[in-house]
N, C-alpha and C positions, 0 to 999 in steps of 0.2 A: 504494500500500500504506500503507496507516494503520499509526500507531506501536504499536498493539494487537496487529495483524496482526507486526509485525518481533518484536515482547514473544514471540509465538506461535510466531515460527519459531526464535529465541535459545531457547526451552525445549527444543523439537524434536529441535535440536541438541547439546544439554543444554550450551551456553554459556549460565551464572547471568551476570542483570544485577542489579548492587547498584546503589542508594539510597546516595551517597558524597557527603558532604557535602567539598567542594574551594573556596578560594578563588582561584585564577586560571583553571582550565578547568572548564568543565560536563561534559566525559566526555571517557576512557582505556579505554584497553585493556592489558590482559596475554595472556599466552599464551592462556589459555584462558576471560578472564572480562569483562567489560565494566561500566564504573564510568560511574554517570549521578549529577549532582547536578540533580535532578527538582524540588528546590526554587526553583533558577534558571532552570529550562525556563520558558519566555514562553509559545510557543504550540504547537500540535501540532505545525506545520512543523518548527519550530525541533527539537523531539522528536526528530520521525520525522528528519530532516537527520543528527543528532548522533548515534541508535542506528544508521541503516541504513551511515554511514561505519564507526562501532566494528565493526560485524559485517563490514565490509567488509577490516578490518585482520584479523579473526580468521579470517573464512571464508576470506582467499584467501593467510592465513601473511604479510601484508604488514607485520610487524613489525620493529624494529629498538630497540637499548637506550637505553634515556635517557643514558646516559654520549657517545655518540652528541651528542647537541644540543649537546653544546657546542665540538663537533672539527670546523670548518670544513673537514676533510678527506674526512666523510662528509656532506657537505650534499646528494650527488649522490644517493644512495644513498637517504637517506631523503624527498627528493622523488618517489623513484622508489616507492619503498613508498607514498605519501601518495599520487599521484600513481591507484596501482592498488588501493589502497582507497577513492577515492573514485570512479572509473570504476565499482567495480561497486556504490557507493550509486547511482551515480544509476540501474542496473536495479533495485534493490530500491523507491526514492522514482518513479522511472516503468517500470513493467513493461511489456515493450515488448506486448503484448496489450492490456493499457489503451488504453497510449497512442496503438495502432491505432485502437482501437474511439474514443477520443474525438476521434481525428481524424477519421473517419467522418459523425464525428456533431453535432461542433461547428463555428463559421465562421471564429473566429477563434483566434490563438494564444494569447490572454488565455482565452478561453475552454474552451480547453484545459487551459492549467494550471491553471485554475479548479475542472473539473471531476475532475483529479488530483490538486488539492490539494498544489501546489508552488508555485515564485515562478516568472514568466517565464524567468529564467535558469536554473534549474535543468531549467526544459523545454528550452529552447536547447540546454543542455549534453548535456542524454539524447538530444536527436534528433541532433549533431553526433556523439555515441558511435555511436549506432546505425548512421548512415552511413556510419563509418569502419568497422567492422565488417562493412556491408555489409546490416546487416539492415533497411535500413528505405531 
């Protein structure tokens, strides 16, 4: 899924992604909105990585408060949150129907993430999900 495509489903949803210019992260999330600094974005990956995790915080409620970061008592809690919004970025960055189809279709696993347009490891990590899951 192209970063276009995640732009498309955040409207859908009618979670607004703002243009937020930040000096230490390139994107946040709140309850209901997702904050991208787009000036700092490198490449598409990098993008689509950074919105399909925020929507990942928002679509699956895996939120927790900033007062949080800095109470080593909730360390557990919000890896646990991170942890389940980025599980389900990696179904938004490899859809697991894609990533059927270009396994089908390609030889190798370079060539795979090639043609999904992700980094090796982010294919790794979508087919280790899928498997634990069961679906693949």
């Amino acid at each position: 899924m192209t970063s276009l495509k995640l732009l498309r489903l955040s409207d859908k949803l009618n979670i607004p992604v703002y243009n937020f210019k930040m000096s230490r992260k390139k994107a946040f999330c709140v309850v209901d909105a997702i904050a991208v600094d787009f000036f700092r974005v490198e490449t598409e990956r990098e993008c689509k990585a950074l919105l399909s995790e925020e929507l990942g915080h928002v679509i699956t409620g895996a939120l927790y408060p900033l007062s949080h970061c800095v109470n080593p008592l909730y360390k557990e809690n919000i890896d646990k949150q991170e942890r389940k919004a980025y599980n389900y970025s990696l179904t938004l960055q490899v859809p697991l129907n894609e990533l059927k189809d270009a396994i089908s279709h390609e030889n190798s696993d370079y060539e795979i993430a090639e043609s999904l347009d992700v980094d090796i490891q982010t294919l790794q990590k979508a087919v280790e999900y899928y498997r634990i899951k069961g679906m693949l």
